[in-house]
BATIZA-509591 format. One record per residue: residue number from 1; residue in one letter; chain; x, y, z of N, C-alpha, C in turn. Coordinates in steps of 0.02 Angstrom, whole numbers, plus 50000, padded with zeros to 5 digits. Layout:
<lumnus>
LUMNU  num  residu  chaine  n_east  n_north   n_up  ca_east  ca_north  ca_up  c_east  c_north   c_up
LUMNU  NUM       A       A       X        Y      Z        X         Y      Z       X        Y      Z
...
</lumnus>
This chain:
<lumnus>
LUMNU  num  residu  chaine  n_east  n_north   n_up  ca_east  ca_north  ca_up  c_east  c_north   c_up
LUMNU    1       X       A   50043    49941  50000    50000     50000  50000   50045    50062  50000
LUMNU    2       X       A   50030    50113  49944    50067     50165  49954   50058    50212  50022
LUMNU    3       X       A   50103    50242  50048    50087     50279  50095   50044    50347  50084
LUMNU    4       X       A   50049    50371  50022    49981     50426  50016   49926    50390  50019
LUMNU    5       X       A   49917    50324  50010    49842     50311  50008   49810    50299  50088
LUMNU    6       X       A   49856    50304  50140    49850     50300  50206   49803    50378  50228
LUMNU    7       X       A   49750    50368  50257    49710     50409  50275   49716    50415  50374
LUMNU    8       X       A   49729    50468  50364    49745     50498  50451   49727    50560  50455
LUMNU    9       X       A   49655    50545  50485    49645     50633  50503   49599    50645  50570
LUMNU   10       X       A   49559    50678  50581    49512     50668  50641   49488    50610  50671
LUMNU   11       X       A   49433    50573  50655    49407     50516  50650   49447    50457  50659
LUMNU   12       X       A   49492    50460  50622    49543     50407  50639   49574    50399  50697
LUMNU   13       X       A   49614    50465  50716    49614     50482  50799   49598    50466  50834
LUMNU   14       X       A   49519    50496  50836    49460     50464  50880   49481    50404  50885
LUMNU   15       X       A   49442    50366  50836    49426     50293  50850   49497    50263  50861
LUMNU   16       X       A   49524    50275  50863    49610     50258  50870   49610    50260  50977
LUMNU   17       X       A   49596    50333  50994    49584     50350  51060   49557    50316  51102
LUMNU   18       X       A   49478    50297  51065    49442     50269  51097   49423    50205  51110
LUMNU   19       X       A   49474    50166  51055    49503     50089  51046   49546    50083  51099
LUMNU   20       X       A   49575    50136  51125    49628     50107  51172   49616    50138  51253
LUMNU   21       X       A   49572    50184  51265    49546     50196  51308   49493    50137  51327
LUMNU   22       X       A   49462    50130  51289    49414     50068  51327   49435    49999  51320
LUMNU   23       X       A   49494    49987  51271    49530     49925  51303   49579    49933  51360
LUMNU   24       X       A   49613    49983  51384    49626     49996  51456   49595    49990  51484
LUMNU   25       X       A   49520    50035  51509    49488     50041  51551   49453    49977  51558
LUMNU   26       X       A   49424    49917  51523    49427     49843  51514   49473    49822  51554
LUMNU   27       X       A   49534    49823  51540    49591     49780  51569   49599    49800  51640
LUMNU   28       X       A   49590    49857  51653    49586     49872  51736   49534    49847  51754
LUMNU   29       X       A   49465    49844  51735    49420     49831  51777   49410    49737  51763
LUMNU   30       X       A   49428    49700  51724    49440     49645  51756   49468    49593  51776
LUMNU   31       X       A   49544    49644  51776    49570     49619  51813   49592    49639  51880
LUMNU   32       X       A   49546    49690  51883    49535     49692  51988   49493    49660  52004
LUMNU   33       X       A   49429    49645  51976    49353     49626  51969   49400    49543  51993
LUMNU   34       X       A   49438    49515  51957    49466     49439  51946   49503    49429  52010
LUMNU   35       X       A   49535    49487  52031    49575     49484  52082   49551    49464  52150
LUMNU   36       X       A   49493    49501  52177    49438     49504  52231   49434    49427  52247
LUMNU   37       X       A   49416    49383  52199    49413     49323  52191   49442    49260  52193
LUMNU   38       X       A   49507    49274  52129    49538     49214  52114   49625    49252  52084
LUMNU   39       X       A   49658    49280  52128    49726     49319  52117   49752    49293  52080
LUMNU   40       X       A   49765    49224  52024    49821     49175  52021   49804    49200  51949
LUMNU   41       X       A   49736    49217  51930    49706     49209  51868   49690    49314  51853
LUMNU   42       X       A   49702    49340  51875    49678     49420  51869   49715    49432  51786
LUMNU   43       X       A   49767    49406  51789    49812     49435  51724   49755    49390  51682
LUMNU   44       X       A   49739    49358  51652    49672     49319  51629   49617    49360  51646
LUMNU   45       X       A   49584    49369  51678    49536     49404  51690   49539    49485  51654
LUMNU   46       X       A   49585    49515  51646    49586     49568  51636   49603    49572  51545
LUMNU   47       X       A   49628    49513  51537    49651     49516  51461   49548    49485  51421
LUMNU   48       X       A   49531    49429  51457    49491     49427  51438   49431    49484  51422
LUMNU   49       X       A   49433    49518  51481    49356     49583  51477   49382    49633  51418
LUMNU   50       X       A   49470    49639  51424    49480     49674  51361   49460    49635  51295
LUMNU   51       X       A   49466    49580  51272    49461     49559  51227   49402    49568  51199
LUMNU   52       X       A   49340    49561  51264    49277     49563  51250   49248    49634  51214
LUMNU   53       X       A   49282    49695  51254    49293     49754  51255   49298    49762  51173
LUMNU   54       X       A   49362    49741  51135    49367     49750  51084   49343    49724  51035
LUMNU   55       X       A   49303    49686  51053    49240     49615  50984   49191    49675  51015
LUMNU   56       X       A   49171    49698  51032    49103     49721  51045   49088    49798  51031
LUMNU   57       X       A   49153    49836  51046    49147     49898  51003   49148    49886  50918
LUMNU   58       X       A   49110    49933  50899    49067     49911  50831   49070    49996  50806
LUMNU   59       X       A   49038    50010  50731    49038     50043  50704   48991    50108  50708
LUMNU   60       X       A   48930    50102  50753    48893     50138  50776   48867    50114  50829
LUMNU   61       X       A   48839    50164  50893    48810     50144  50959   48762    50097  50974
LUMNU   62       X       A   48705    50103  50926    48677     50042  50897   48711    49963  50918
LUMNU   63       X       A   48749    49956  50835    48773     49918  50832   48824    49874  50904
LUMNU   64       X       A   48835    49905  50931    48886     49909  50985   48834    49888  51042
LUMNU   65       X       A   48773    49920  51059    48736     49874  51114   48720    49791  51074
LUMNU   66       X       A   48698    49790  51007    48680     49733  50993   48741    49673  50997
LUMNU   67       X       A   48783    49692  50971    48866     49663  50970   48856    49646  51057
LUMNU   68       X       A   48872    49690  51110    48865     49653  51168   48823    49611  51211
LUMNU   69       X       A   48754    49631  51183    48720     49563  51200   48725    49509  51201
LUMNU   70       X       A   48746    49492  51120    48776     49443  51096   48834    49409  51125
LUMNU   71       X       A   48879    49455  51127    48940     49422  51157   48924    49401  51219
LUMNU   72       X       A   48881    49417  51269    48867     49404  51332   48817    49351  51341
LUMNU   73       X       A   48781    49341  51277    48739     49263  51277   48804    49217  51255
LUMNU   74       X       A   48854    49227  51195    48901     49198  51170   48916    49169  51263
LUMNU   75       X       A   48952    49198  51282    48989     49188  51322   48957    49160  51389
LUMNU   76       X       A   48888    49165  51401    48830     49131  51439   48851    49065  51425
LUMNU   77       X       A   48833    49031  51357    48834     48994  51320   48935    48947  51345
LUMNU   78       X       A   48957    48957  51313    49014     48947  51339   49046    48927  51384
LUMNU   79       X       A   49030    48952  51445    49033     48969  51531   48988    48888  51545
LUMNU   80       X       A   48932    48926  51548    48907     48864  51556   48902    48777  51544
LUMNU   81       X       A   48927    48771  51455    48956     48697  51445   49026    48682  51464
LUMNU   82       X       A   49059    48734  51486    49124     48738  51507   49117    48704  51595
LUMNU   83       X       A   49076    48728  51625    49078     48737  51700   49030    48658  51702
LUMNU   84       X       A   48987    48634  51648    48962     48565  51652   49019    48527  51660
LUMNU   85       X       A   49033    48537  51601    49093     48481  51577   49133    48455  51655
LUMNU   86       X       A   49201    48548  51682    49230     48535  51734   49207    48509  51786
LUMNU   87       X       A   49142    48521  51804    49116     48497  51876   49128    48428  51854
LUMNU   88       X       A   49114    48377  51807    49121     48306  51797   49190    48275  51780
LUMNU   89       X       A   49235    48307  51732    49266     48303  51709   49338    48337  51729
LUMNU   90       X       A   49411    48316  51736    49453     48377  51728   49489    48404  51653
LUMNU   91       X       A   49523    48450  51621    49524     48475  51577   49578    48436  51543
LUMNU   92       X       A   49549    48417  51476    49586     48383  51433   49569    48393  51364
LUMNU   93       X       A   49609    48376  51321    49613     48445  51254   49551    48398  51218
LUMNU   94       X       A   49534    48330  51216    49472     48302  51203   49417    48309  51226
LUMNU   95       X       A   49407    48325  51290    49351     48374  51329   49347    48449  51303
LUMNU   96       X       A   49390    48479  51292    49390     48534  51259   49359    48540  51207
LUMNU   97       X       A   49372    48496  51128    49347     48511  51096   49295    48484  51081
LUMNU   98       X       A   49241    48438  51116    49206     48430  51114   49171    48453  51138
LUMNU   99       X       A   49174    48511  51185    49129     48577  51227   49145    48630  51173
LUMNU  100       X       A   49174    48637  51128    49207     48676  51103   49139    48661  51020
LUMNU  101       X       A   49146    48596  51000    49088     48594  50951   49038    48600  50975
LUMNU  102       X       A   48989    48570  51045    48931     48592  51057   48919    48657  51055
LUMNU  103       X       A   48964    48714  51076    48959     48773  51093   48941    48802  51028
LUMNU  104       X       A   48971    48780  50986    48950     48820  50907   48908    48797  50899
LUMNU  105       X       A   48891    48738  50892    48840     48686  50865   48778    48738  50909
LUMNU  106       X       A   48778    48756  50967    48714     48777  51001   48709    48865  50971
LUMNU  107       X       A   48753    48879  50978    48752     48953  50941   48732    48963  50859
LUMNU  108       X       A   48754    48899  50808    48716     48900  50749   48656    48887  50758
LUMNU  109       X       A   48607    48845  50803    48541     48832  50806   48509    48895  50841
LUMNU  110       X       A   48534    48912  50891    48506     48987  50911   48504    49061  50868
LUMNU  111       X       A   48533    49033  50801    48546     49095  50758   48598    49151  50778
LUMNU  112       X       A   48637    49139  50787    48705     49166  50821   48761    49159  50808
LUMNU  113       X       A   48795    49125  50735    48852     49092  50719   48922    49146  50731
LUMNU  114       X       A   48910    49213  50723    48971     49241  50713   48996    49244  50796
LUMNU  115       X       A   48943    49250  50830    48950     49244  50924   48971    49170  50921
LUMNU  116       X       A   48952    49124  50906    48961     49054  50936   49038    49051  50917
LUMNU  117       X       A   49074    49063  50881    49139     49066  50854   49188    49115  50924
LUMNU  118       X       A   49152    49172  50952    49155     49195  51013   49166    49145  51074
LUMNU  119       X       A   49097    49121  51085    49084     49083  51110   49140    49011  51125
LUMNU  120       X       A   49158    49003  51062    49196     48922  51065   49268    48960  51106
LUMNU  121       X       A   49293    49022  51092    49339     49053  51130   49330    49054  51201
LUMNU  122       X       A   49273    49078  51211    49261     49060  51313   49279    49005  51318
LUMNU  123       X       A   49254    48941  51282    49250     48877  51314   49341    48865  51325
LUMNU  124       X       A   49374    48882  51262    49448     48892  51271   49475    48898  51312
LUMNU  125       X       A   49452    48981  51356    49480     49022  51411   49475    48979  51466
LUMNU  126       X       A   49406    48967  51463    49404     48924  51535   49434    48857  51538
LUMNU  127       X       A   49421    48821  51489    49464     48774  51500   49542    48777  51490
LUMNU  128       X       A   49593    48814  51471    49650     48836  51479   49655    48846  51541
LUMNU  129       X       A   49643    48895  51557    49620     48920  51633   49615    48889  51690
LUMNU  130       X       A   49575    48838  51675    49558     48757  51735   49616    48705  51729
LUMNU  131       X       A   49654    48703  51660    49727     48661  51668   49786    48699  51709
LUMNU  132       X       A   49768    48777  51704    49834     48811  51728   49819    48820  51788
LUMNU  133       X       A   49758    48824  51821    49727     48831  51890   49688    48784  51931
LUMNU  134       X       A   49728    48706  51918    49678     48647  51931   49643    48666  52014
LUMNU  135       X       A   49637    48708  52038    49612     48713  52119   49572    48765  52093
LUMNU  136       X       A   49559    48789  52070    49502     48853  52047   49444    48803  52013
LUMNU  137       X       A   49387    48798  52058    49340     48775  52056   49322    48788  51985
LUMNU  138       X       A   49269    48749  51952    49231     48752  51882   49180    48807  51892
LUMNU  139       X       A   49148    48825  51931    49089     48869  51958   49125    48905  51958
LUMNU  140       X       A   49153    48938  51977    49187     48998  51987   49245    49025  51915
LUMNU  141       X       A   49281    48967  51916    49313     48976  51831   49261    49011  51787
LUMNU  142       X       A   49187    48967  51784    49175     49002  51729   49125    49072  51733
LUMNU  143       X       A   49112    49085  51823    49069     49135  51837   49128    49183  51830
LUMNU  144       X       A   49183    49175  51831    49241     49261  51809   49233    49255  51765
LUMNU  145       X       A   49241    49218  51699    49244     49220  51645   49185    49252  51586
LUMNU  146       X       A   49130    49234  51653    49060     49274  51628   49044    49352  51633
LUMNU  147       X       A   49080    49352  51697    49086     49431  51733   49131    49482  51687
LUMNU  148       X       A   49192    49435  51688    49255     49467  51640   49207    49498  51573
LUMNU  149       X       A   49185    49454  51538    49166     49476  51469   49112    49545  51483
LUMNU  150       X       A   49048    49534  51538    49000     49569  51530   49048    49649  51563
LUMNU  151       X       A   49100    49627  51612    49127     49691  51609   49159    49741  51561
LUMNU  152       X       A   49193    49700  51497    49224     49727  51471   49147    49753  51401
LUMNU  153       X       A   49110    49718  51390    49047     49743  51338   49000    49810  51380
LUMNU  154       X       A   49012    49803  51450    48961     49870  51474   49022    49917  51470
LUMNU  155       X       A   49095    49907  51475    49150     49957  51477   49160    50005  51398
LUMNU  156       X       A   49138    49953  51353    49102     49986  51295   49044    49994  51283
LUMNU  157       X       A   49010    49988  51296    48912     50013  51299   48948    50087  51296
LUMNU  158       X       A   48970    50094  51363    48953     50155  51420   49002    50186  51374
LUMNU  159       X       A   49054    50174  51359    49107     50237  51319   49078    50240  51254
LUMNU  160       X       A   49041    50190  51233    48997     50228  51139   48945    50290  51156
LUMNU  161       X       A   48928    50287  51213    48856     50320  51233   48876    50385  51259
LUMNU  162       X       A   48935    50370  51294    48978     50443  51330   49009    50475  51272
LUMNU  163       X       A   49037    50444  51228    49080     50459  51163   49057    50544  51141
LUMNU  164       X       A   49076    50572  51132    49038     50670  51110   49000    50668  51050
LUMNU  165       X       A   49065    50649  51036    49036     50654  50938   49011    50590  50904
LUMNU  166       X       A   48986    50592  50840    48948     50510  50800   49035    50507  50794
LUMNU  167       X       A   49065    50428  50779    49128     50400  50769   49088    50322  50731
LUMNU  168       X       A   49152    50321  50698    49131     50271  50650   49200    50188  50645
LUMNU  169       X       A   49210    50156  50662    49265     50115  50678   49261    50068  50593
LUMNU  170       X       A   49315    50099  50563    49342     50073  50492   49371    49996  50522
LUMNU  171       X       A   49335    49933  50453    49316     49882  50476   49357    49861  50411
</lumnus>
């Protein structure tokens, strides 16, 4: 790409600003939110709500509450066959991916595929998570993991809605 064809001017800024302001402000809040709880896992906790943070800011305010709903059923979804599985099971990369296909498999029937692809990522986190933290209960693994995300999607709600001006995030 030539470098004149590189576009940098206002807008870009912005959304440049506000990409990294609310993936900070994400990453602080859960990974203190993670800390309260389960200390071993906060650096996790805080990368996750960012991550969420950044799938969920979207191109207009709109768009951006619908995007986090989603990600927060995605990740309902997730949590939950994740936290079945562990309560029975301990974490093994064949348990994995077979929580890992139901999870999509339930997100394509719910009409949700681009979330269930989300979704199969929670089941990831937590189960990564439960091999690196075998004493961190399954209930609790996957209730941060639920918290983490919905923190980091209201950490963008609230900064599209506070935002001054319309901003538009080039996709």
């Amino acid at each position: 790409m030539a470098l004149a064809a590189l576009k940098l001017g206002r807008e870009q800024i912005r959304v440049a600003v506000l990409s990294a302001v609310v993936s900070t402000l994400a990453y602080l809040g859960g990974s203190r939110f993670t800390a309260l709880f389960h200390g071993a896992s906060a650096g996790v906790g805080g990368l996750w709500s960012m991550i969420s943070a950044v799938v969920v800011l979207q191109a207009t305010r709109r768009a951006t509450l619908t995007s986090a709903g989603l990600r927060v059923l995605g990740t309902l979804i997730g949590a939950a066959i994740s936290w079945f599985y562990l309560s029975i099971f301990p974490y093994s990369l064949v348990g994995m991916t077979i929580c890992i296909g139901l999870t999509v498999l339930l997100g394509q029937t719910t009409g949700t595929p681009d979330h269930a692809r989300l979704a199969a990522i929670t089941v990831a986190v937590i189960m990564i998570t439960s091999a690196a933290h075998p004493t961190l209960s399954p209930a609790l693994n996957a209730a941060l993991r639920l918290a983490e995300s919905c923190i980091g999607a209201g950490i963008t709600v609230l900064a599209a809605h506070l935002w001054p001006e319309v901003w538009r995030i080039q996709r």
